[in-house]
PyMOL Python script that loads the backbone (N, CA, C, O; Angstrom):
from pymol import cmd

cmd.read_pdbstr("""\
ATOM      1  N   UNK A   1     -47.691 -33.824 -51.782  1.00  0.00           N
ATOM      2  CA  UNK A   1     -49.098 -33.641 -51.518  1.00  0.00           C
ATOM      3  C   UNK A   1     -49.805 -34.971 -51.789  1.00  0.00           C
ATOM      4  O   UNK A   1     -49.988 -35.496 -52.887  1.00  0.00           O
ATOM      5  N   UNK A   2     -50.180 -35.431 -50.536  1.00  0.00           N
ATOM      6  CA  UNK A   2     -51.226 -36.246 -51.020  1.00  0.00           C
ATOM      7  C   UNK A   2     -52.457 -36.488 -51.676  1.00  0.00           C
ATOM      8  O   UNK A   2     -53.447 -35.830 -51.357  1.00  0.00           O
ATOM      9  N   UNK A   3     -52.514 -37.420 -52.619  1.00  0.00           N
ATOM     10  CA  UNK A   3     -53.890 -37.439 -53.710  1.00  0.00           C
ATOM     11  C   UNK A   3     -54.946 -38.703 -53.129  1.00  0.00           C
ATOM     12  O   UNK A   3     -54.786 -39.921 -53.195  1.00  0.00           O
ATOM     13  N   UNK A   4     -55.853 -38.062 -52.658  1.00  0.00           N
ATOM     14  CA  UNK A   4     -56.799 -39.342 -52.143  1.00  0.00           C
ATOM     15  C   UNK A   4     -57.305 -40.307 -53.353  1.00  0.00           C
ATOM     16  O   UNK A   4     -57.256 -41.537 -53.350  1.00  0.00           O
ATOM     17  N   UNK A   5     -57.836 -39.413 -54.455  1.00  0.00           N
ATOM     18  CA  UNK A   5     -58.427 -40.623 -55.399  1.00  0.00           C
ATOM     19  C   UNK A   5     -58.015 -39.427 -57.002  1.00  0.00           C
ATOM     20  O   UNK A   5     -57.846 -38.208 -57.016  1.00  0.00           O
ATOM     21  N   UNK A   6     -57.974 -40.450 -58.167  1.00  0.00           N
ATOM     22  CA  UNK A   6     -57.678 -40.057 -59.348  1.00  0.00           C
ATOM     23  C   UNK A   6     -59.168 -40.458 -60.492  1.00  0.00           C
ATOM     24  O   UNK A   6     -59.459 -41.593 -60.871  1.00  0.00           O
ATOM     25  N   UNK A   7     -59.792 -39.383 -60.789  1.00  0.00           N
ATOM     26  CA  UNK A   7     -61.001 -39.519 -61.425  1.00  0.00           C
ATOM     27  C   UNK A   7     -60.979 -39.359 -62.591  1.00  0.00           C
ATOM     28  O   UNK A   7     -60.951 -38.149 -62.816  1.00  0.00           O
ATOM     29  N   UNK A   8     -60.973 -40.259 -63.985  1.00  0.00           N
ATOM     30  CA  UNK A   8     -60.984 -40.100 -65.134  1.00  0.00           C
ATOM     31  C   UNK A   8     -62.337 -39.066 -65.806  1.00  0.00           C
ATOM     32  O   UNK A   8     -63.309 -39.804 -65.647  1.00  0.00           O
ATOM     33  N   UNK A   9     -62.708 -38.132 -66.272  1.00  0.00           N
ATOM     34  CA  UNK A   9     -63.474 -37.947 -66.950  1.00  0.00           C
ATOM     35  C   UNK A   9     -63.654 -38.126 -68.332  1.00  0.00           C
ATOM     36  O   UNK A   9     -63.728 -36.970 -68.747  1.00  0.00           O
ATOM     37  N   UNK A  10     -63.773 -38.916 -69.335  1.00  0.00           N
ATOM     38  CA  UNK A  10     -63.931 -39.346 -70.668  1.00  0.00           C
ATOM     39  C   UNK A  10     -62.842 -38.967 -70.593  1.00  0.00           C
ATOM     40  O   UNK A  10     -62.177 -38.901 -69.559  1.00  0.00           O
ATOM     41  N   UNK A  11     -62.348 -38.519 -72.205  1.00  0.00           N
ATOM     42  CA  UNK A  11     -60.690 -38.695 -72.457  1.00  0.00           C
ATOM     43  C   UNK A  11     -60.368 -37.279 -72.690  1.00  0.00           C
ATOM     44  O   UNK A  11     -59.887 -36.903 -73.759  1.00  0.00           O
ATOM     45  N   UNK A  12     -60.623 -36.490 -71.714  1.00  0.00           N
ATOM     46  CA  UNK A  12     -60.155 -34.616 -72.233  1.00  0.00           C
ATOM     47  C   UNK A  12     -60.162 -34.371 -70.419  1.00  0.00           C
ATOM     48  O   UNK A  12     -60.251 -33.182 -70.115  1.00  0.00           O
ATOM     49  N   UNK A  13     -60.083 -35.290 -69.304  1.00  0.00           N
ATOM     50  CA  UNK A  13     -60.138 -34.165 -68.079  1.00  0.00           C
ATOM     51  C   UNK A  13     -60.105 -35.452 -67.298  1.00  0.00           C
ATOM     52  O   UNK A  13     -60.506 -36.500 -67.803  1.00  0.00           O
ATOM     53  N   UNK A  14     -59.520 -35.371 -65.781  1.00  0.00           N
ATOM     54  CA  UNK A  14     -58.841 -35.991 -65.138  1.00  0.00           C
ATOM     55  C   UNK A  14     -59.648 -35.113 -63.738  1.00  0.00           C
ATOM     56  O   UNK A  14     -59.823 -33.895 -63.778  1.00  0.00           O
ATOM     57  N   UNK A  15     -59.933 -35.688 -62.948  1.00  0.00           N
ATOM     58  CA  UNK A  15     -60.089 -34.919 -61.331  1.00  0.00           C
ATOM     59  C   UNK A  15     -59.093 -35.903 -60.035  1.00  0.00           C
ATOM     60  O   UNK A  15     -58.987 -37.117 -59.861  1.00  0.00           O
ATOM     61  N   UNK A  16     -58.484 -34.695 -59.299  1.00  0.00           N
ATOM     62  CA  UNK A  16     -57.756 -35.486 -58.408  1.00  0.00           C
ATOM     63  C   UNK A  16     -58.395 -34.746 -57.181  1.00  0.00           C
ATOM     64  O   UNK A  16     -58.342 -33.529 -57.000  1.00  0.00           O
ATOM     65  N   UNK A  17     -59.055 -35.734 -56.300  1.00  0.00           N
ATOM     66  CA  UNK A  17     -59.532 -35.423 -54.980  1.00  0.00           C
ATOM     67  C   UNK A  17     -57.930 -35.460 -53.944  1.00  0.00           C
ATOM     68  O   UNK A  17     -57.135 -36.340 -53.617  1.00  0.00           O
ATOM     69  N   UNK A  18     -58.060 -33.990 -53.711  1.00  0.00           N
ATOM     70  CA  UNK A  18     -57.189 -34.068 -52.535  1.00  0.00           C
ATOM     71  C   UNK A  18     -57.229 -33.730 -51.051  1.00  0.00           C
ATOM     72  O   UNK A  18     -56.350 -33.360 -50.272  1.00  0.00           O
ATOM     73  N   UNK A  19     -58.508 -33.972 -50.910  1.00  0.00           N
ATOM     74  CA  UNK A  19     -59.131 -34.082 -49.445  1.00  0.00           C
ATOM     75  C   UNK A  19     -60.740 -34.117 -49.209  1.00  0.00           C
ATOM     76  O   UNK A  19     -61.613 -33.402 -49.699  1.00  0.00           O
ATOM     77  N   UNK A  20     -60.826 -35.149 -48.327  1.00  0.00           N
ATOM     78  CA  UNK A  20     -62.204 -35.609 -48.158  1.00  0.00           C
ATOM     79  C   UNK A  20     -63.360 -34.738 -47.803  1.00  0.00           C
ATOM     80  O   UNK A  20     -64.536 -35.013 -48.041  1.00  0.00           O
ATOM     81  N   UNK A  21     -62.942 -33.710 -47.238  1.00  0.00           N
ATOM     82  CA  UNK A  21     -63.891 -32.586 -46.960  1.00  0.00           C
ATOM     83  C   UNK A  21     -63.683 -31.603 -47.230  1.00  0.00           C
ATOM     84  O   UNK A  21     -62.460 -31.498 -47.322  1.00  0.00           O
ATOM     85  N   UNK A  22     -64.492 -30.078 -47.589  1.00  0.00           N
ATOM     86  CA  UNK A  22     -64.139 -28.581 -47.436  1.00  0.00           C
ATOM     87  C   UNK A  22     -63.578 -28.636 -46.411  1.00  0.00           C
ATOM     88  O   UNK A  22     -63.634 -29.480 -45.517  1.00  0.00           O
ATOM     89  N   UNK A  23     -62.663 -27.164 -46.565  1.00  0.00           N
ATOM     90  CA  UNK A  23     -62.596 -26.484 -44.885  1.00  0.00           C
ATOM     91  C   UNK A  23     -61.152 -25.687 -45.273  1.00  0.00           C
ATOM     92  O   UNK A  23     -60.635 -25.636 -46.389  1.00  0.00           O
ATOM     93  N   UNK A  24     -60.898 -25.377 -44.630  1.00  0.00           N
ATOM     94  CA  UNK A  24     -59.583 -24.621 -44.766  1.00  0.00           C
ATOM     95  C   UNK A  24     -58.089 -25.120 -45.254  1.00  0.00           C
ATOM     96  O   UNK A  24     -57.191 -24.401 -45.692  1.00  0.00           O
ATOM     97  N   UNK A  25     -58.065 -26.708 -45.039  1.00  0.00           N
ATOM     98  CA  UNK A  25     -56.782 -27.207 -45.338  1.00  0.00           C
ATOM     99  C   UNK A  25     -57.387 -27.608 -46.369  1.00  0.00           C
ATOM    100  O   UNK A  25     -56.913 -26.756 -47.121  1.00  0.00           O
ATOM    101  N   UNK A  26     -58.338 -28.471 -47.316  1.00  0.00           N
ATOM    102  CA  UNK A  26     -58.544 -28.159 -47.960  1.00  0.00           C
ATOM    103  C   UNK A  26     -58.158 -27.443 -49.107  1.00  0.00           C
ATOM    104  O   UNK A  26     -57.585 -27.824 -50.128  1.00  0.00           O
ATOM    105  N   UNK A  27     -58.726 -25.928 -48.634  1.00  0.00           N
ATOM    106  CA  UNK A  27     -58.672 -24.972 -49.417  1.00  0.00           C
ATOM    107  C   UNK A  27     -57.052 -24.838 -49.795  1.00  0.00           C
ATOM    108  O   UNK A  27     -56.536 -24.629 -50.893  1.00  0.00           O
ATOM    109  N   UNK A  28     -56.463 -25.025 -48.539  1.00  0.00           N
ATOM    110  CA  UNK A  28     -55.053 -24.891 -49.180  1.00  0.00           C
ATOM    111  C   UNK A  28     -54.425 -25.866 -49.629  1.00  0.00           C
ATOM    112  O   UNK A  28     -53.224 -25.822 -49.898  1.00  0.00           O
ATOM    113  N   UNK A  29     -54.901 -26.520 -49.719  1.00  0.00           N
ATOM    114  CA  UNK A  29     -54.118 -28.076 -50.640  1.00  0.00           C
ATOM    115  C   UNK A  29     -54.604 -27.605 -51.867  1.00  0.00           C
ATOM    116  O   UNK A  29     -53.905 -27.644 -52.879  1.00  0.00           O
ATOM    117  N   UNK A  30     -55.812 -27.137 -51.859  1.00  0.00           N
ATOM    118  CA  UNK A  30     -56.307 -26.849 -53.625  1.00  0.00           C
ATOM    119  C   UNK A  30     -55.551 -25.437 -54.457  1.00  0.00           C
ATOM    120  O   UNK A  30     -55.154 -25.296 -55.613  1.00  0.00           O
ATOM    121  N   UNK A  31     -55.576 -24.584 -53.356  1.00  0.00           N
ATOM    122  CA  UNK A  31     -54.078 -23.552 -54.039  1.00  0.00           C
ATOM    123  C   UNK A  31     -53.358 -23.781 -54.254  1.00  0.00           C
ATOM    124  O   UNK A  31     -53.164 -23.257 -55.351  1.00  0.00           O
ATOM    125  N   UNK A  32     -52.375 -24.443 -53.928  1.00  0.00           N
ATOM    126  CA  UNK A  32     -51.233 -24.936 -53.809  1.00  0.00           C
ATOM    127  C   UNK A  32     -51.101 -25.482 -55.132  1.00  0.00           C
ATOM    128  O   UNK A  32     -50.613 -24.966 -56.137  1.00  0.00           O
ATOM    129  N   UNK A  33     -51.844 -27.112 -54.886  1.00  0.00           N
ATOM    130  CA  UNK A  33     -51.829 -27.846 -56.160  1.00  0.00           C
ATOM    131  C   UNK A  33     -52.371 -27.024 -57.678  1.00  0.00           C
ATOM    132  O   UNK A  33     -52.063 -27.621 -58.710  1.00  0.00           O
ATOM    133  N   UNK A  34     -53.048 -25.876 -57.817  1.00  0.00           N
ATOM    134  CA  UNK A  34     -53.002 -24.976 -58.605  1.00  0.00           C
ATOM    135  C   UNK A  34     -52.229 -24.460 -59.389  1.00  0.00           C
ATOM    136  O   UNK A  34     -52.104 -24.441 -60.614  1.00  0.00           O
ATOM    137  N   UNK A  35     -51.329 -23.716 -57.898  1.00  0.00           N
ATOM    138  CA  UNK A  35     -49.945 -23.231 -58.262  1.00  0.00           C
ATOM    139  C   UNK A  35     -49.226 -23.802 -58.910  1.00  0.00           C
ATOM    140  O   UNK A  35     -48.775 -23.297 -59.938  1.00  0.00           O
ATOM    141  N   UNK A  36     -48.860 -25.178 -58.456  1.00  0.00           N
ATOM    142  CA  UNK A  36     -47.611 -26.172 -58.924  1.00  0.00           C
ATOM    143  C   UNK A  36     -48.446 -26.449 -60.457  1.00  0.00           C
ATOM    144  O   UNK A  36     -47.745 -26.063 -61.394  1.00  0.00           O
ATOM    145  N   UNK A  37     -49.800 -27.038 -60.901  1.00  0.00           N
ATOM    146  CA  UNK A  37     -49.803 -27.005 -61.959  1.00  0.00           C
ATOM    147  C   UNK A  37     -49.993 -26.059 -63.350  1.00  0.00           C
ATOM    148  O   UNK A  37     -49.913 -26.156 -64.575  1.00  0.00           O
ATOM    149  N   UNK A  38     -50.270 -25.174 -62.399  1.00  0.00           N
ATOM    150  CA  UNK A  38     -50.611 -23.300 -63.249  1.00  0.00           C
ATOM    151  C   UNK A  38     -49.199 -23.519 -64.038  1.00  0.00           C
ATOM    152  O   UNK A  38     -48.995 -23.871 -65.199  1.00  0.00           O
ATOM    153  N   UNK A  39     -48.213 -23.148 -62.881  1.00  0.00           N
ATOM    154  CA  UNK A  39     -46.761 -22.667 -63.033  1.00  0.00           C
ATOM    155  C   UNK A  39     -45.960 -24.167 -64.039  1.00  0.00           C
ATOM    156  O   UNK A  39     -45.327 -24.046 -65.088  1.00  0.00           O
ATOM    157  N   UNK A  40     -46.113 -24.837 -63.658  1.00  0.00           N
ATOM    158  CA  UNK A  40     -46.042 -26.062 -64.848  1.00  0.00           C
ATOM    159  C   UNK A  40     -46.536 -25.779 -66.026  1.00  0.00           C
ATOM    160  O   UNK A  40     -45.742 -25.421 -66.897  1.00  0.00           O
ATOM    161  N   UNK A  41     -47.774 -25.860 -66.296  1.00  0.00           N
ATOM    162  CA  UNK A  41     -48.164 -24.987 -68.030  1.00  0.00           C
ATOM    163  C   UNK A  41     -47.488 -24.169 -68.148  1.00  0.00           C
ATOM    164  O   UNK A  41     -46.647 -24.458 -68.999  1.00  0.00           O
ATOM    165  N   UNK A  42     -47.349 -23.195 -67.739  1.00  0.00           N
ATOM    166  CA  UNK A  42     -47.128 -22.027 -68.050  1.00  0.00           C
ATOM    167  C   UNK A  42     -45.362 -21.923 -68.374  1.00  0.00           C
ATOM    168  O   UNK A  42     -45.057 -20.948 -69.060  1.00  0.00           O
ATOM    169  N   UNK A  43     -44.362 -22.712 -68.001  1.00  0.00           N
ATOM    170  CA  UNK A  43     -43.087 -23.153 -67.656  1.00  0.00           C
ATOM    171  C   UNK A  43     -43.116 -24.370 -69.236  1.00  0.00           C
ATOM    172  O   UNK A  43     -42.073 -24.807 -69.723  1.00  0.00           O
ATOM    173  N   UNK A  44     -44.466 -24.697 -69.761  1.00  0.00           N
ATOM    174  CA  UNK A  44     -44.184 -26.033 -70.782  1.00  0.00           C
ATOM    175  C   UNK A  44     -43.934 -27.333 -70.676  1.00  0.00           C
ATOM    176  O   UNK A  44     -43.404 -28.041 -71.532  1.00  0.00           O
ATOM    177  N   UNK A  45     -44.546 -27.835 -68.995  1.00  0.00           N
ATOM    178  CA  UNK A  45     -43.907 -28.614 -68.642  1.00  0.00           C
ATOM    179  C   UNK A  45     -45.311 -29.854 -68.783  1.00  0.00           C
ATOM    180  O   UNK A  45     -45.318 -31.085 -68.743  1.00  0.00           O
ATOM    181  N   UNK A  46     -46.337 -28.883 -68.948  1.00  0.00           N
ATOM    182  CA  UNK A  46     -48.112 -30.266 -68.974  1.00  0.00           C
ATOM    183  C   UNK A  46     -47.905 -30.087 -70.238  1.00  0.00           C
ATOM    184  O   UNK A  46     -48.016 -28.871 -70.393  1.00  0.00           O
ATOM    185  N   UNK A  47     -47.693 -30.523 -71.142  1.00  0.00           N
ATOM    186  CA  UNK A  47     -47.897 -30.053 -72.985  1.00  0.00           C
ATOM    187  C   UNK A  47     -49.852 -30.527 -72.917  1.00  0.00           C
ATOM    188  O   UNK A  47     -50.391 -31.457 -72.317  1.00  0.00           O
ATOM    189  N   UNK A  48     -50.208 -29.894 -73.427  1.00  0.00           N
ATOM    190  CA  UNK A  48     -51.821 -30.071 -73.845  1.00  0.00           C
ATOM    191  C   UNK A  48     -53.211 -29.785 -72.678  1.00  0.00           C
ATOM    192  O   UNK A  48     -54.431 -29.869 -72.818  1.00  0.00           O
ATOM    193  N   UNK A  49     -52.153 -29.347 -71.287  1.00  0.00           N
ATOM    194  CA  UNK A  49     -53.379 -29.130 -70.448  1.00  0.00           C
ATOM    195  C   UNK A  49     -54.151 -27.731 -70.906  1.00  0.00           C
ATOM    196  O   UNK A  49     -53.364 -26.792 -71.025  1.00  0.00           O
ATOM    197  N   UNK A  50     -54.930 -27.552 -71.063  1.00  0.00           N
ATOM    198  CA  UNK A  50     -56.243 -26.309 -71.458  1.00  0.00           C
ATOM    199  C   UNK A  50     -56.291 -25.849 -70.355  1.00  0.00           C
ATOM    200  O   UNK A  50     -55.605 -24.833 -70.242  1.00  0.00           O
ATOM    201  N   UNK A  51     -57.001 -26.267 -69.149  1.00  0.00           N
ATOM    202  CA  UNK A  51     -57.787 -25.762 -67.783  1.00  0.00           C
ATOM    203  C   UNK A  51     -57.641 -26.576 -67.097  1.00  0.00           C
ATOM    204  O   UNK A  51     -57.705 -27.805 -67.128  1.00  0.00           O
ATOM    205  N   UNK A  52     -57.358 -25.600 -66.205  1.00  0.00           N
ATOM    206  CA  UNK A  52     -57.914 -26.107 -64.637  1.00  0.00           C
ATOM    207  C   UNK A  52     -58.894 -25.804 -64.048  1.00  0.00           C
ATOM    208  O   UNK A  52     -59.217 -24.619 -64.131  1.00  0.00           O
ATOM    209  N   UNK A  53     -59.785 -26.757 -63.197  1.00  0.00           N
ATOM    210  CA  UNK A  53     -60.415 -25.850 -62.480  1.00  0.00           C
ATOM    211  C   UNK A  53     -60.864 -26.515 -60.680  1.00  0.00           C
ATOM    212  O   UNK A  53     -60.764 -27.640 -60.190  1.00  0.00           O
ATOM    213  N   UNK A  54     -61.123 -25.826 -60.388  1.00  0.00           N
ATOM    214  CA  UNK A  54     -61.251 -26.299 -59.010  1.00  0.00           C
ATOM    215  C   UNK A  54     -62.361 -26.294 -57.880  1.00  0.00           C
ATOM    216  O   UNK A  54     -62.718 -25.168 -57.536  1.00  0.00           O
ATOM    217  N   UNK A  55     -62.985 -27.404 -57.223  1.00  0.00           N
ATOM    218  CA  UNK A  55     -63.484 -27.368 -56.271  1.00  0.00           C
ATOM    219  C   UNK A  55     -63.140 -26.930 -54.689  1.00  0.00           C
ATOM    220  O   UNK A  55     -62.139 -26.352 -54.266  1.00  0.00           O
ATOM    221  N   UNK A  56     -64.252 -27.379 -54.008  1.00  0.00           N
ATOM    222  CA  UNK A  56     -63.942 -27.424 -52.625  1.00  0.00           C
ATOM    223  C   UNK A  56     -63.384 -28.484 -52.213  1.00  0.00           C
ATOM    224  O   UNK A  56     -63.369 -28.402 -50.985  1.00  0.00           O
ATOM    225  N   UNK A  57     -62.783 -29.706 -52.635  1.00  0.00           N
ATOM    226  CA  UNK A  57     -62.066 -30.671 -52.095  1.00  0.00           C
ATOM    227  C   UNK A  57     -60.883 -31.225 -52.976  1.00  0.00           C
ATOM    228  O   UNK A  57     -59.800 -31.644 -52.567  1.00  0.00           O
ATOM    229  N   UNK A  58     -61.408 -31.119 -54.505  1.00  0.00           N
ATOM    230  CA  UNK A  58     -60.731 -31.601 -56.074  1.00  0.00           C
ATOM    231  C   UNK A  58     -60.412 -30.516 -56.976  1.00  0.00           C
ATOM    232  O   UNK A  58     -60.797 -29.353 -56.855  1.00  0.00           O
ATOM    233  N   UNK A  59     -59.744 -30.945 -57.807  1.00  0.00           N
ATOM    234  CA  UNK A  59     -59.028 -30.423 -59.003  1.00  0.00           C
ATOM    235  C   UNK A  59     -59.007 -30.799 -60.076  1.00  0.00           C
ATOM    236  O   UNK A  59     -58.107 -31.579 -60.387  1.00  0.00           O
ATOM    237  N   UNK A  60     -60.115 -30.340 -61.185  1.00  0.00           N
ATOM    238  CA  UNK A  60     -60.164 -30.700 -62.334  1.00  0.00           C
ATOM    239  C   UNK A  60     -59.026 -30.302 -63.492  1.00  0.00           C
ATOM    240  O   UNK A  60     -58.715 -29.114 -63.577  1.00  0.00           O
ATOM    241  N   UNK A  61     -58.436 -31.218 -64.333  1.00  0.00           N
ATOM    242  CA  UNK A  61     -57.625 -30.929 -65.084  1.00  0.00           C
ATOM    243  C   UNK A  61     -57.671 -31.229 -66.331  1.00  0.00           C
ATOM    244  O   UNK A  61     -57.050 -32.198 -66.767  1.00  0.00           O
ATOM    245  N   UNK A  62     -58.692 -30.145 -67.385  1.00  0.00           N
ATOM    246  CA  UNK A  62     -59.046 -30.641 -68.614  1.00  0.00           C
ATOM    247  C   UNK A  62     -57.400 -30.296 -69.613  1.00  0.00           C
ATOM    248  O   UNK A  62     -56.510 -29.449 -69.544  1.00  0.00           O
ATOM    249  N   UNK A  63     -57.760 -31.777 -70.688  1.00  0.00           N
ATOM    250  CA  UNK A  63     -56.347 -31.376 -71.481  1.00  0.00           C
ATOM    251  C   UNK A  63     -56.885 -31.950 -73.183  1.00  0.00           C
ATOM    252  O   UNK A  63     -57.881 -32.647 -73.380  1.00  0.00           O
ATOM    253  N   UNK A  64     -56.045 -31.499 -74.135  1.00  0.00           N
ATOM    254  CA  UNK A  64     -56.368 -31.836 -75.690  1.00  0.00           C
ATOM    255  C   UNK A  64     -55.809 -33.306 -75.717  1.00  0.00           C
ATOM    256  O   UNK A  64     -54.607 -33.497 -75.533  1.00  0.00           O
ATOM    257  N   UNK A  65     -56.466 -34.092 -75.891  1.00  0.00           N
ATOM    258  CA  UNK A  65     -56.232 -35.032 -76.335  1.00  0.00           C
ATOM    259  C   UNK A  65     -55.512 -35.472 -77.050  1.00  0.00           C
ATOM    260  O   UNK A  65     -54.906 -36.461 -76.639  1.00  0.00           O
ATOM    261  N   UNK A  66     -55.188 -34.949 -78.548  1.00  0.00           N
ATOM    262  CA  UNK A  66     -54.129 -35.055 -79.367  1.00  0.00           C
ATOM    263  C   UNK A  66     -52.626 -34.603 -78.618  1.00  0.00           C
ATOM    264  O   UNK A  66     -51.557 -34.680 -79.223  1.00  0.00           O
ATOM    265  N   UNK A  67     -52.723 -34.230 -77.516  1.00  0.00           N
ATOM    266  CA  UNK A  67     -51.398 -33.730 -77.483  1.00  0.00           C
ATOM    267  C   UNK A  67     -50.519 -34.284 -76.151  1.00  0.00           C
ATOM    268  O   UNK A  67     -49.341 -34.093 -75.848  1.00  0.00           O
ATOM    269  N   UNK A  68     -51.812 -35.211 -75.345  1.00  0.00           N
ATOM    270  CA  UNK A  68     -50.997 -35.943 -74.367  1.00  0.00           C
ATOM    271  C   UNK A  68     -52.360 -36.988 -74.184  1.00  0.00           C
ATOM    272  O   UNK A  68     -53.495 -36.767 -74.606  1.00  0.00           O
ATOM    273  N   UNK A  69     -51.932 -38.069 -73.502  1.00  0.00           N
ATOM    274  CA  UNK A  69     -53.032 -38.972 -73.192  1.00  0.00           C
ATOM    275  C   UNK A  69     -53.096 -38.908 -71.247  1.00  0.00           C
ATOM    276  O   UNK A  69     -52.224 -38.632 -70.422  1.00  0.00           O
ATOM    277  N   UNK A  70     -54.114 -39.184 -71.147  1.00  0.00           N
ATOM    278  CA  UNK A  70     -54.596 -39.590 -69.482  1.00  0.00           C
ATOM    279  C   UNK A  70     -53.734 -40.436 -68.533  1.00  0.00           C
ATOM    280  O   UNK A  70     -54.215 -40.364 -67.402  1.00  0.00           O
ATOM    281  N   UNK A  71     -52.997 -40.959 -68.560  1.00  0.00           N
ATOM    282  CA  UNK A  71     -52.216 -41.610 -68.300  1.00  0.00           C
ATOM    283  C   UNK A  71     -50.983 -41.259 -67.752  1.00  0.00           C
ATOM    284  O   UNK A  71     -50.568 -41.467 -66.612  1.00  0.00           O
ATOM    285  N   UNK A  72     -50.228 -40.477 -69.073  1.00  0.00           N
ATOM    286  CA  UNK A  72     -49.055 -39.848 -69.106  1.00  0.00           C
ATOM    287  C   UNK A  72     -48.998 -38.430 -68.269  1.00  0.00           C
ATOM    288  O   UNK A  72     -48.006 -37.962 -67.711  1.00  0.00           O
ATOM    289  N   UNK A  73     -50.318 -37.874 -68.331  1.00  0.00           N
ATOM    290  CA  UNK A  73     -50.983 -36.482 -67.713  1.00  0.00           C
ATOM    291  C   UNK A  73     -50.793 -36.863 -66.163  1.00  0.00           C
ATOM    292  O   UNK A  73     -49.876 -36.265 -65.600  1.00  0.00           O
ATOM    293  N   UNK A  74     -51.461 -37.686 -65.475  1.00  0.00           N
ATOM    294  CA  UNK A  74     -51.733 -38.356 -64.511  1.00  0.00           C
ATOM    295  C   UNK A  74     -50.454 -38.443 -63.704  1.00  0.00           C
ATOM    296  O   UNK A  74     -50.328 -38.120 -62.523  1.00  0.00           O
ATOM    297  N   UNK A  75     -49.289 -39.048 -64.719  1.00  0.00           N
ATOM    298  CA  UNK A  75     -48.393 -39.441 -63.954  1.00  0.00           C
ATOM    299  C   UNK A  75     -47.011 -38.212 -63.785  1.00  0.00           C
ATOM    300  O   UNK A  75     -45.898 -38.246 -63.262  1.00  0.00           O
ATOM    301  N   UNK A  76     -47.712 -37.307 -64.450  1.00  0.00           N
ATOM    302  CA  UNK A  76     -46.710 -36.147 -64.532  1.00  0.00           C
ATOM    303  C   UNK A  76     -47.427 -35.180 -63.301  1.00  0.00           C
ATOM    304  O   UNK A  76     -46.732 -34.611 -62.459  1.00  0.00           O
ATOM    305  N   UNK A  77     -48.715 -35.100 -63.325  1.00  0.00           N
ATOM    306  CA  UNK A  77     -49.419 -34.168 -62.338  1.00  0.00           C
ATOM    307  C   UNK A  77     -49.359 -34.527 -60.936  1.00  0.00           C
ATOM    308  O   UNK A  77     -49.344 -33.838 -59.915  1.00  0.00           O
ATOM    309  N   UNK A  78     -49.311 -36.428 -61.245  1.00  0.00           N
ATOM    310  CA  UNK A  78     -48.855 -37.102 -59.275  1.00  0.00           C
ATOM    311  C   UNK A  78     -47.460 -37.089 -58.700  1.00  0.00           C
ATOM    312  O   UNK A  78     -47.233 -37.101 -57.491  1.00  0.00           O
ATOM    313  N   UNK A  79     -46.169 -37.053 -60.027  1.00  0.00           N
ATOM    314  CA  UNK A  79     -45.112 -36.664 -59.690  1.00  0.00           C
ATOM    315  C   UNK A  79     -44.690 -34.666 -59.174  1.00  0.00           C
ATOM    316  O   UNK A  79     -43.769 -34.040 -58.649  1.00  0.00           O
ATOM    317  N   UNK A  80     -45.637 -34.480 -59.579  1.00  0.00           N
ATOM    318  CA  UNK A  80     -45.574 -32.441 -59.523  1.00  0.00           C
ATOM    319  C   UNK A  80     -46.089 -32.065 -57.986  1.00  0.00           C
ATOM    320  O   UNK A  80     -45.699 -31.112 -57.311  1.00  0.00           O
ATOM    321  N   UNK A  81     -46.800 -32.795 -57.719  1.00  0.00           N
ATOM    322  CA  UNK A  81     -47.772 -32.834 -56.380  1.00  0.00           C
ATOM    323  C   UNK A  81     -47.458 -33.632 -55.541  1.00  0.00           C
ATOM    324  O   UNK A  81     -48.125 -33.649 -54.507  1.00  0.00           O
ATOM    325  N   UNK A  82     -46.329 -34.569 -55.700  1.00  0.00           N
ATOM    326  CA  UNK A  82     -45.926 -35.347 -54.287  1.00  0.00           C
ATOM    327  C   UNK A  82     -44.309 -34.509 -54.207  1.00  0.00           C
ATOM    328  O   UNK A  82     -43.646 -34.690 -53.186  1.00  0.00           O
ATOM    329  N   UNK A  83     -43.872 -33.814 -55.067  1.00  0.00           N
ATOM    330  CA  UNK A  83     -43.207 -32.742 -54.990  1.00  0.00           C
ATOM    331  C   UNK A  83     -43.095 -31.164 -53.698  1.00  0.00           C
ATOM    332  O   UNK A  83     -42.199 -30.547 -53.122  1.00  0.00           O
ATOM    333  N   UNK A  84     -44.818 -31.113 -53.799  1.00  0.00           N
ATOM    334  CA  UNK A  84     -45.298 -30.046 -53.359  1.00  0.00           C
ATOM    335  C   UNK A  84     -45.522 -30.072 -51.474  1.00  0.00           C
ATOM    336  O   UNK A  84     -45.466 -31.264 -51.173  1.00  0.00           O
ATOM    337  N   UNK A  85     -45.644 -29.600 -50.757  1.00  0.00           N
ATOM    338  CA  UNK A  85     -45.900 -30.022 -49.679  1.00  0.00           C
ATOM    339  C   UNK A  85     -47.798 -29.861 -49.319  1.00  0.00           C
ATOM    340  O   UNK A  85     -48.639 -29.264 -49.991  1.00  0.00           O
ATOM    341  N   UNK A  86     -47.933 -30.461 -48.327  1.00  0.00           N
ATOM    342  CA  UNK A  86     -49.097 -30.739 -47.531  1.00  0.00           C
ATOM    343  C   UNK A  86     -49.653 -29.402 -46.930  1.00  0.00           C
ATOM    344  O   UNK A  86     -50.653 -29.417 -46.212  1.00  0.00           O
TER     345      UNK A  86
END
""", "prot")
cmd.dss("prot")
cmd.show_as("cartoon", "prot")
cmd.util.cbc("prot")
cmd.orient("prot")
């Protein structure tokens, strides 16, 4: 899955735009990428993500700080999602 842009929010939440407009593909790029990271927490595989949450184009991904940094989050959530298909 492609990630158009990677948005830091202070140091607890991360947004990854994965398409430039609403609309239906969209919408399903944002399920999708849901899924793959829902099922990742939930599997133990994000250690410290809290929430997700989601727009009409992006995907917010708040996480505890003490328990992973932005970076490491980032590069586990762009490897999970270029995994995933389009």
């Amino acid at each position: 899955m492609n990630i158009l842009a990677v948005r830091p929010l202070a140091d607890r939440a991360v947004t990854f735009d994965l398409a430039d407009r609403a609309g239906p593909d969209a919408a399903a790029r944002i399920t999708a990428a849901l899924g793959l990271i829902n099922g990742a927490v939930a599997a133990g595989a994000l250690p410290g993500v809290t929430e997700t949450a989601a727009s009409f184009s992006s995907l917010t991904v708040h996480y505890g700080c003490l328990f992973t940094d932005q970076a490491t989050l980032v590069a586990q959530i762009t490897a999970l999602l270029a995994g995933g298909t389009d």
